[in-house]
C-alpha positions in Angstrom: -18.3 42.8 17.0 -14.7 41.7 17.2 -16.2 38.5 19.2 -18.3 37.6 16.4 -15.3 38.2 13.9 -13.0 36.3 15.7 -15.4 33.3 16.5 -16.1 33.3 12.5 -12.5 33.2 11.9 -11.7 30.1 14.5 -14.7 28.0 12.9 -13.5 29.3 9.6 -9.7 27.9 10.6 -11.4 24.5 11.6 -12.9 23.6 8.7 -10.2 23.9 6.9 -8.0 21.8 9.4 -10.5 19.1 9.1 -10.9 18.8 5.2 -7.0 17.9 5.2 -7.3 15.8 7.3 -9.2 13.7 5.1 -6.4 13.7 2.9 -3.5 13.4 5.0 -2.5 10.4 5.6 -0.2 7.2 4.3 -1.0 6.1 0.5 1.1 2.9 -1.0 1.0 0.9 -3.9 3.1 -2.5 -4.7 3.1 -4.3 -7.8 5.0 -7.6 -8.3 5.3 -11.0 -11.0 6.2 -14.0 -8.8 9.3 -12.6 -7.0 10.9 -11.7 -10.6 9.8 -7.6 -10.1 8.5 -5.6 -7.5 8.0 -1.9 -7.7 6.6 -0.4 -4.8 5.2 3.1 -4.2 4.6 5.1 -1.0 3.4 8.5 -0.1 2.9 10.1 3.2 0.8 13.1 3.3 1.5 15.4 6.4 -1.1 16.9 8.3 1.1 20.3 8.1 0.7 20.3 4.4 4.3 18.5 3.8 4.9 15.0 1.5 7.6 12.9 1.3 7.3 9.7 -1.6 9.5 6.9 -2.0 9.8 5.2 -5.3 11.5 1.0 -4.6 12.2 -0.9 -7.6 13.6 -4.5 -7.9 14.0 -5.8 -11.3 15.9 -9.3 -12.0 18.3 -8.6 -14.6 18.2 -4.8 -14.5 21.0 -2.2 -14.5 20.8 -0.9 -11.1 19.0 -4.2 -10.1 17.5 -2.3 -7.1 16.3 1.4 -7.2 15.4 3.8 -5.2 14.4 7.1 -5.8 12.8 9.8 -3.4 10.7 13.5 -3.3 9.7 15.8 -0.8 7.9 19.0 -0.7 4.0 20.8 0.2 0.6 19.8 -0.9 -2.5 21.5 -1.0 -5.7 20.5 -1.3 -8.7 22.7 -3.7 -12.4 20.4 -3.8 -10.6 16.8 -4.7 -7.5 17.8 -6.3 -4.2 18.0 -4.5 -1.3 19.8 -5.9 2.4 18.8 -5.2 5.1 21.4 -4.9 9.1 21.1 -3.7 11.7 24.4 -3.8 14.6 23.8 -5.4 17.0 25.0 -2.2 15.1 23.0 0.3 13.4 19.9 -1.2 16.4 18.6 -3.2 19.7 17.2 -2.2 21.5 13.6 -3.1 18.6 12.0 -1.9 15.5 13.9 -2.5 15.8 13.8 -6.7 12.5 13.4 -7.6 10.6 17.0 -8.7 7.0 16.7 -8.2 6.2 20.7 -9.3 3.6 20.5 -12.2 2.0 17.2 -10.5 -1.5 16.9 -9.8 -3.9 14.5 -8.0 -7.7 13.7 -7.7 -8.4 12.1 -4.5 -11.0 9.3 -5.0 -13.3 7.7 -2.2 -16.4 6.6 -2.3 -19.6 9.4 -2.0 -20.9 9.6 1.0 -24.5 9.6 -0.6 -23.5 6.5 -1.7 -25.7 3.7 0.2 -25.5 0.7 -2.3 -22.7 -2.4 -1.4 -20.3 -1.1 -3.9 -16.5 -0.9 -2.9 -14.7 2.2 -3.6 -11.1 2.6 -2.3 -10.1 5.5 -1.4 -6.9 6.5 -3.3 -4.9 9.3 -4.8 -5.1 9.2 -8.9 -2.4 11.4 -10.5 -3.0 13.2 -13.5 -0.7 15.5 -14.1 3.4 15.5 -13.4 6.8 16.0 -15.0 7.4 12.8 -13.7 6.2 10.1 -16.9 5.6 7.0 -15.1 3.7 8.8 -12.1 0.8 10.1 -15.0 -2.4 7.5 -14.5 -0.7 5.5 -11.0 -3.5 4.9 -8.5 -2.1 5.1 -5.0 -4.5 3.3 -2.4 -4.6 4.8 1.4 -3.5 2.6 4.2 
């Protein structure tokens, strides 16, 4: 009995390690007019469950001209939606400003039932965060 237990949890464990791995994984996003602006976007999603995001901006004539701007913390992943937490006492410091608590993702890739030529790439919408210009971004995975 406690080899059938234990086998059901170790499959049980494995499954789960698999499904974020699908997830995990780098995610980036650059937008740009002709060398005037470029803001650039990247997430890396841990295998372990951790994220770290970095936020560049270059804009001629702006006040910083350059900005950068950076988060950490955990995700976790329910069906296609992955939610972003940081703890106060660990995930912020001078660098680390950006709180991502309250924001929430859909990861989008194409349905593996799917069989017509359409291209689907497989991304990270966010819908939710306390963080305005993150609501709506599409994030594409590298």
């Amino acid at each position: 009995m406690k080899l059938i237990i234990t086998t059901l949890l170790l499959i049980f464990n494995l499954t789960l390690f698999a499904q974020s791995n699908q997830f995990s994984g780098d995610y980036t996003r650059s937008l740009s007019d002709e060398g005037k602006h470029i803001i650039e976007y990247k997430l890396t999603l841990n295998q372990d469950g951790t994220f770290v995001f970095h936020s560049y901006t270059k804009i001629q004539g702006g006040i910083p001209p350059e900005v950068n701007k950076y988060a950490k913390g955990k995700w976790t992943a329910k069906d296609n939606l992955i939610t972003f937490s940081s703890n106060k006492k660990e995930d912020f410091d001078e660098k680390y400003t950006l709180d991502f608590n309250k924001s929430i993702a859909r990861f989008v890739t194409k349905n593996p039932r799917d069989k017509s030529d359409k291209i689907v790439k497989t991304r990270l919408t966010f819908l939710e965060s306390g963080i305005s210009w993150l609501q709506r971004l599409d994030i594409f995975k590298i």
